[in-house]
C-alpha positions in Angstrom: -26.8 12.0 -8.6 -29.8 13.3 -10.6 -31.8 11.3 -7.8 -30.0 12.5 -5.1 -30.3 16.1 -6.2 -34.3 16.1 -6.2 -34.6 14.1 -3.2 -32.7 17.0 -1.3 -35.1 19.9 -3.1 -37.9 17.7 -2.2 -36.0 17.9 1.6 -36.0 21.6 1.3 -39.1 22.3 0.2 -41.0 20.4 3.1 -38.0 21.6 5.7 -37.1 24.9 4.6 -35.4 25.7 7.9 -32.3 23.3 7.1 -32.0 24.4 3.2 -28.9 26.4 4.2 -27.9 23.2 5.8 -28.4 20.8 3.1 -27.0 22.8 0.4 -23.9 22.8 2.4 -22.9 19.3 2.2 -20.7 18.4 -0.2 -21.2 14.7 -2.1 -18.9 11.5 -2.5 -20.0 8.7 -4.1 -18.4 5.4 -2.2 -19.6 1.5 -2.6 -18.0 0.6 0.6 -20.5 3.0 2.7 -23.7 0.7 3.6 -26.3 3.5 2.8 -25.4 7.4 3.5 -22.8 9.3 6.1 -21.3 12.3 7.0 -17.8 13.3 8.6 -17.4 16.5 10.5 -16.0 18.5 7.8 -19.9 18.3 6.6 -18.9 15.8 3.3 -21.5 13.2 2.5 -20.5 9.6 1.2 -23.6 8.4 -0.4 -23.5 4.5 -1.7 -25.1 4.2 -5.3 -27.1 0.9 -4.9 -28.9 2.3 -1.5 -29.4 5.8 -3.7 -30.8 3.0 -6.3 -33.3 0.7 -4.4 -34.7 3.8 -1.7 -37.8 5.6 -2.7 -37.3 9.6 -3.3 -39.2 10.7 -0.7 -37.7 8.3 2.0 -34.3 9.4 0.4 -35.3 12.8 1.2 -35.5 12.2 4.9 -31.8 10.4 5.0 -31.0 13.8 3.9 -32.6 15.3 7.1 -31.3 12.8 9.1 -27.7 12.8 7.9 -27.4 16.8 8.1 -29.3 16.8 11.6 -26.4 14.7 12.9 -23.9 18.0 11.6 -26.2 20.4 13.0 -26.5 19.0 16.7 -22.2 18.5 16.6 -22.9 15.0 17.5 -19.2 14.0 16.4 -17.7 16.0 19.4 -20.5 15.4 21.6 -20.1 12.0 21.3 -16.1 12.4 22.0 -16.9 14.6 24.7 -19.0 11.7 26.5 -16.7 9.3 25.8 -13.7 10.9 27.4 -16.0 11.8 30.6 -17.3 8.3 30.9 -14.0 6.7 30.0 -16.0 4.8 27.0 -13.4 5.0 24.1 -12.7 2.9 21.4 -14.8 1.3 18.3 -16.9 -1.0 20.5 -19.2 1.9 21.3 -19.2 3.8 18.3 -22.7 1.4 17.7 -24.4 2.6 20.6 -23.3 6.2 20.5 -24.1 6.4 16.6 -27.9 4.8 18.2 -28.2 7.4 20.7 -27.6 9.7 18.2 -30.3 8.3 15.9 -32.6 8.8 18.9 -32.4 11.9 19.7 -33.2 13.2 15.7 -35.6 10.4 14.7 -37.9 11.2 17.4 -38.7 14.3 15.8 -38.1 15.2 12.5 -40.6 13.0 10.4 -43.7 13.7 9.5 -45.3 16.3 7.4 -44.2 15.5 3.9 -41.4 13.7 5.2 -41.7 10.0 5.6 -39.3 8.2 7.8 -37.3 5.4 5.7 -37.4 2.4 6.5 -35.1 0.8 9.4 -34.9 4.1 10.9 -34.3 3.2 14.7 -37.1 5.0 17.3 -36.4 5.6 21.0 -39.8 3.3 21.6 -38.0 0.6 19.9 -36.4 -0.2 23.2 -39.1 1.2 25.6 -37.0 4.7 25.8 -39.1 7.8 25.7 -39.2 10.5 22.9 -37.7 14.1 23.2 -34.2 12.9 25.2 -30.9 14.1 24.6 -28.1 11.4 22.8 -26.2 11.7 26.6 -29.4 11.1 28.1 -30.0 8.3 26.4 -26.5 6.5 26.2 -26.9 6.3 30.1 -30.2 4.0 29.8 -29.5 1.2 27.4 -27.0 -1.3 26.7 -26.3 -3.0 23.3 -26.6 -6.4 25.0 -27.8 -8.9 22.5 -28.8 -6.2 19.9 -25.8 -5.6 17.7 -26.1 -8.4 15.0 -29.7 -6.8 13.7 -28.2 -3.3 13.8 -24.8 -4.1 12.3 -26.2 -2.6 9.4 -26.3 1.1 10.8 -23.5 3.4 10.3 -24.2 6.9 9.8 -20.1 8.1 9.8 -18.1 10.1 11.6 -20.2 13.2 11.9 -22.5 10.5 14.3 -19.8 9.5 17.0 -16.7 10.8 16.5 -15.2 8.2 14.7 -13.3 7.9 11.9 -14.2 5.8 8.9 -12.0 4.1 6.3 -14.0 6.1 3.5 -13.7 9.2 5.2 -11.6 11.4 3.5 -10.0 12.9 6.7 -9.7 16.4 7.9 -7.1 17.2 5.2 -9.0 15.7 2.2 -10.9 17.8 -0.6 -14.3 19.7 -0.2 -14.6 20.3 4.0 -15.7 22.6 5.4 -13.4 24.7 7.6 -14.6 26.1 11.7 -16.1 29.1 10.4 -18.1 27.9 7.6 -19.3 24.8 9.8 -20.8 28.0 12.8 -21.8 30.2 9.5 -24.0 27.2 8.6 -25.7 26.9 11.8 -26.1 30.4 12.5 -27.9 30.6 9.0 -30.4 27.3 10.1 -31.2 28.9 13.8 -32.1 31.9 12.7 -34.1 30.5 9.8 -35.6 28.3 12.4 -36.0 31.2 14.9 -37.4 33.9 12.8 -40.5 31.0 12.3 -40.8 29.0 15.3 -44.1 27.9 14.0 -42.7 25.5 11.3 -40.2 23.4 13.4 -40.7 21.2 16.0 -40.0 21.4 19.4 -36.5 19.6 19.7 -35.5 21.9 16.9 -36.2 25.2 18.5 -34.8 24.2 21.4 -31.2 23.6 19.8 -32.0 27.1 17.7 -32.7 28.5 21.0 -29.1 27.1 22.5 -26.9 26.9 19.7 -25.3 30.5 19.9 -26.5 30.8 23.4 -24.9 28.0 25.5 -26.0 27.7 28.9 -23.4 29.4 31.2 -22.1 27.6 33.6 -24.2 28.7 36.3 -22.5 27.2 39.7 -18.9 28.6 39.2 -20.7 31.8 38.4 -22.7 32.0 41.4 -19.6 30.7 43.7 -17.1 33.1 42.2 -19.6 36.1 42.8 -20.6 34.8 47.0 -16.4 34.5 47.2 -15.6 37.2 45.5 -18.4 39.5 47.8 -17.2 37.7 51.1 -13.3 38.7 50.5 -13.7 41.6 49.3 -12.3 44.7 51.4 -15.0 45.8 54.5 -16.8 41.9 54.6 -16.1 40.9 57.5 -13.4 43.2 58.6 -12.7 45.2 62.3 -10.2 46.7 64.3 -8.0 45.6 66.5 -5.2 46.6 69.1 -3.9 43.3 68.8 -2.1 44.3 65.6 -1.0 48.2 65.4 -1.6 50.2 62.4 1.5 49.9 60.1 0.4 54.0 60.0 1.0 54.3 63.8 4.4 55.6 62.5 3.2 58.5 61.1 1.1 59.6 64.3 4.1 59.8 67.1 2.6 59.2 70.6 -0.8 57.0 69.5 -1.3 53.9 68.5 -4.1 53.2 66.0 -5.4 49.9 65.7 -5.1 47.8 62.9 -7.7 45.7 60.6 -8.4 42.2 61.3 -9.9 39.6 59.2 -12.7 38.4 60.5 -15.1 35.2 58.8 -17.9 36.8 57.0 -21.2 36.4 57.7 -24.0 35.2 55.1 -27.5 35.5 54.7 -29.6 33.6 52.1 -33.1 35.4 51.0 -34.6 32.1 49.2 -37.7 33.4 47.0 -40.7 30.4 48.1 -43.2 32.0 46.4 -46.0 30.0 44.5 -44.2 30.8 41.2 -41.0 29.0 42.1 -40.6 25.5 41.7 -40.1 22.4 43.9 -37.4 21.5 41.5 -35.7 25.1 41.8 -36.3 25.3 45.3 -34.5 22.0 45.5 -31.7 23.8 43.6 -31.4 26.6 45.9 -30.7 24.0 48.5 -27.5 22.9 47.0 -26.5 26.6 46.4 -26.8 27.1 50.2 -24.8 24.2 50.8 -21.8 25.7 48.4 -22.1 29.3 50.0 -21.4 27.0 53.2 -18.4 26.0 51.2 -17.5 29.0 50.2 -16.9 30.9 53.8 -14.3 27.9 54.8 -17.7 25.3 56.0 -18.6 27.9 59.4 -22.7 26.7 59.1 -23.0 29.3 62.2 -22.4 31.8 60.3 -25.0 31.4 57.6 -28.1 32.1 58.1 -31.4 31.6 55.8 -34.9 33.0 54.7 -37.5 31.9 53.2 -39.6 34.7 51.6 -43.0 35.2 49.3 -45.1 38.0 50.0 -43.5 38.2 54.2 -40.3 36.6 55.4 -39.8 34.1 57.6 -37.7 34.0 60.6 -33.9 33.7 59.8 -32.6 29.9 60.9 -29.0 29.9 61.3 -27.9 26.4 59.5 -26.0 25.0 62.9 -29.5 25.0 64.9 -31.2 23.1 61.8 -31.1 19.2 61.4 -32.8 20.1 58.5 -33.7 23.4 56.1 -36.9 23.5 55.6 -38.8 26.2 53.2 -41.9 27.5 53.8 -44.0 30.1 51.5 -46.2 29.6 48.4 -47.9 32.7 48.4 -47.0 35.8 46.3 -43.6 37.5 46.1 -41.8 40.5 47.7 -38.5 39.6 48.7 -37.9 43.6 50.0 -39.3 41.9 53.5 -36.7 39.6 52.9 -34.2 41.8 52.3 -35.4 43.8 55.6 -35.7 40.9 57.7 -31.5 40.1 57.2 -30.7 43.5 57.7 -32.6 43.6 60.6 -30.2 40.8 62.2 -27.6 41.1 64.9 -24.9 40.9 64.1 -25.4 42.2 60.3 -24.9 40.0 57.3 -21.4 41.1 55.7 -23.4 39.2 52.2 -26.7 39.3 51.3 -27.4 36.3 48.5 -31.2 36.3 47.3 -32.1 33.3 45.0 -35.4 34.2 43.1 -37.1 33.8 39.9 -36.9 37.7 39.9 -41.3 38.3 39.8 -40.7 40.5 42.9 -40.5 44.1 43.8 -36.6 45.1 45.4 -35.5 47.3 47.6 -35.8 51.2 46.7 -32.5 51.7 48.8 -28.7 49.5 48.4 -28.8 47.2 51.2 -25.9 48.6 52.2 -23.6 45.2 52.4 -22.7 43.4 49.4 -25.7 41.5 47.6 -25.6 38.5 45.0 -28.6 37.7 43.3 -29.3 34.5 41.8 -31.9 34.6 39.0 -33.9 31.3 38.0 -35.1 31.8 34.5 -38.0 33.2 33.0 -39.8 34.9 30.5 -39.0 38.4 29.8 -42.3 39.2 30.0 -44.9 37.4 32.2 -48.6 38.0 32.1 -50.3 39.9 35.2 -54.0 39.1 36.5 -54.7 43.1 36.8 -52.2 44.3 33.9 -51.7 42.2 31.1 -48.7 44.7 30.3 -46.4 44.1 33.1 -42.8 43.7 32.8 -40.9 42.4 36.1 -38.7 45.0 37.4 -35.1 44.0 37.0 -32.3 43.8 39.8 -31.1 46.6 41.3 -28.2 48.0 39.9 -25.8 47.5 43.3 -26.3 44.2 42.8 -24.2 41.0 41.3 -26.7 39.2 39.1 -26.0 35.8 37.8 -28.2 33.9 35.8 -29.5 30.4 37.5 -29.8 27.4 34.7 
C-alpha cells in the first residue's frame, strides 16, 4: 500500500488536473486481478505481486490509465455500443477493453509520466492516434491476436463487464451517481481553468463532459415542422368550405381557411469561411426539410449566398444541387432574394456559420436559422475587436454540430 500510495502522489504531482480523480478511488487488494482494475462504482482492485515487480514511476501511470477509463464513462460507452451494434456477451469484452486502451494511451504519457510496459498503442495495429474507443472498435478485429493479449484486463469500469472480483454495485466503498458527476466536474474544470497543462484529447472531453452535443437534426427538424404548421404557413381562404362564423353574419357567407402545403426556402451560407464538409451537411438538411413538408421537392426552393445571392433553384428542376460562392458573407441579400420570390416562402431556413450581417427588419414569414459552430469571437483583418452579430431575435436558432 505504502507503494501504491506514493506512486499516486507521484501521479498527481506530474497530472495535477486528475488529483480530484485519483484521490477518489477507493483500494482493494485481490490476487485473482492480473495487474490493476476499476468497476464503475470507481473501486480499484490492485494485485500485490504486479504492485511488487512494477517500477514506481510506471505504477504511477497505471494509476492514470485506470482512472482515465472512469473519467471517459467507458463502462456505459462500451454497453451503449454494444446494444447498437448487437455485440453482447464476454467474447468482446477483449476488444472493447482494447479500444478503450486506445483511445487513453495515445495521449496521456509523457512528461514525467512513463508509459509501463505492455501498454497497448493504436500504432500497434497500424490505427492512428487521437480516435475515439467507437471509432476504433469499427476498424480492427481480434483475429489471431487474443492469446498475446490474454493478459489485459482493466475491469469493469473498461467495458461494461462484470468481473468475478468486482464487488458489485451493492458492495462496500462505491461511489454513488452524484459523487461519480461531482468527480468529473472537479477534473474539467481543473483541466479547463489551465488548458495549457493537458493535452489535447483531454480538453476536448473537459470541453464535452457537462456540455454534450445536442442532438442537432431532431432539433433543426422539429423547429422547420414546427414553423411550416404553425397557424398563417401556408394558409388561404376558401368558399369551398364556409366560415363556421357565417352563422353569426345572417345573409353572407364568409369563406373559410384552407390548408395549403407550405412553401420553403433555403438561404445556404457558401461563403469562403464555410466548409466543404459543412456545406456537405447542409445538403442532407435540405434533403430532411424535403421530408419535413410531406417530400413536395417543388415546393422548396434553394440559395446559395456569400457576399450576393444566387438565383433561387426550385429542387424539382435540379438533377442535382449545386452550391456556388466562396467569397465573403452577407446572407441579408439572401434573405432579400427569397422574399423577393413569387409566390412567397411561408419558411425562411438560413444555414450559416453565423460571420454575416442580418436583416435590420423580421422577414416577415417564419425563419429558422441553422448555426454551424464557431468561436465566439473571430478575429477581423480591419478590427481585431469584432464580435459577429448574433441572430435576430424573430428568429428560431438551433445550434448545427
Amino acid at each position: 500500500m505504502e507503494k501504491l500510495f506514493a506512486a499516486r502522489l507521484y501521479a498527481a504531482e506530474v497530472r495535477p488536473y486528475l488529483a480530484g480523480a485519483l484521490f477518489a478511488l477507493h483500494l482493494v487488494e485481490d490476487r485473482t486481478v492480473p495487474t490493476m482494475a476499476v468497476d464503475a462504482h470507481w473501486r480499484c482492485y490492485v494485485s500485490p505481486s504486479f504492485v511488487a515487480r512494477t517500477p514506481l514511476e510506471e505504477l504511477a501511470g497505471v494509476w492514470v490509465h485506470e482512472v482515465s477509463h472512469l473519467l471517459r464513462d467507458h463502462h456505459a460507452r462500451s454497453e451503449r455500443h454494444a446494444r447498437e451494434h448487437g455485440e453482447g456477451g464476454p467474447g468482446n469484452r477483449q476488444r472493447q477493453n482494447i479500444a478503450a486502451d486506445f483511445e487513453i494511451n495515445d495521449d496521456i504519457y509523457g512528461d514525467g509520466l512513463p508509459m509501463p510496459t505492455g501498454a497497448v498503442r493504436p500504432g500497434m495495429l497500424g490505427l492512428p492516434d487521437g480516435l475515439l474507443m467507437e471509432e476504433y472498435l469499427n476498424r480492427f478485429s481480434m483475429a489471431g491476436r487474443t492469446p498475446r493479449l490474454a493478459w489485459l484486463d482493466c475491469g469493469s469500469g473498461a467495458d461494461g463487464h462484470a468481473r468475478p472480483w468486482e464487488l458489485g454495485p451493492d458492495g462496500a466503498h462505491g461511489l454513488t451517481r452524484q459523487q461519480r458527476d461531482a468527480v468529473r466536474f472537479r477534473v474539467a474544470e481543473a483541466i479547463t481553468g489551465r488548458p495549457g497543462d493537458a493535452p489535447e484529447g483531454w480538453r476536448r472531453w473537459a470541453d464535452e463532459a457537462f456540455h454534450p452535443p445536442q442532438p442537432w437534426r431532431q432539433l433543426l427538424g422539429a423547429a422547420v415542422r414546427a414553423a411550416v404548421g404553425a397557424p398563417g404557413a401556408g394558409g388561404d381562404h376558401t368558399y369551398r368550405r364556409p366560415s363556421r362564423r357565417s352563422a353569426a353574419v345572417p345573409g353572407a357567407v364568409l369563406p373559410g381557411l384552407r390548408r395549403t402545403p407550405p412553401r420553403v426556402c433555403v438561404v445556404i451560407d457558401t461563403s469562403g469561411s464555410v466548409s466543404d464538409a459543412e456545406l456537405g451537411s447542409a445538403l442532407l438538411e435540405v434533403a430532411a426539410i424535403v421530408r419535413a413538408v410531406g417530400g413536395r421537392r417543388d415546393l422548396v426552393s434553394v440559395i446559395s449566398c456569400d457576399a450576393a445571392a444566387g438565383i433561387a433553384v426550385p429542387l424539382c428542376r435540379a438533377e442535382s444541387l449545386e452550391l456556388i460562392g466562396g467569397g465573403g458573407t452577407d446572407l441579408r441579400s439572401g434573405f432579400a432574394r427569397a422574399l423577393r420570390a413569387r409566390p412567397r416562402p411561408d419558411v425562411i431556413v438560413a444555414l450559416t456559420d453565423g460571420q454575416t450581417p442580418w436583416p435590420s427588419e423580421p422577414s416577415g414569414c417564419r425563419t429558422v436559422v441553422g448555426l454551424f459552430p464557431r468561436p465566439a469571437r473571430r478575429a477581423d483583418e480591419s478590427d481585431p475587436h469584432y464580435t459577429p452579430e448574433a441572430p435576430p431575435p424573430w428568429t428560431r436558432v438551433v445550434l448545427i454540430g
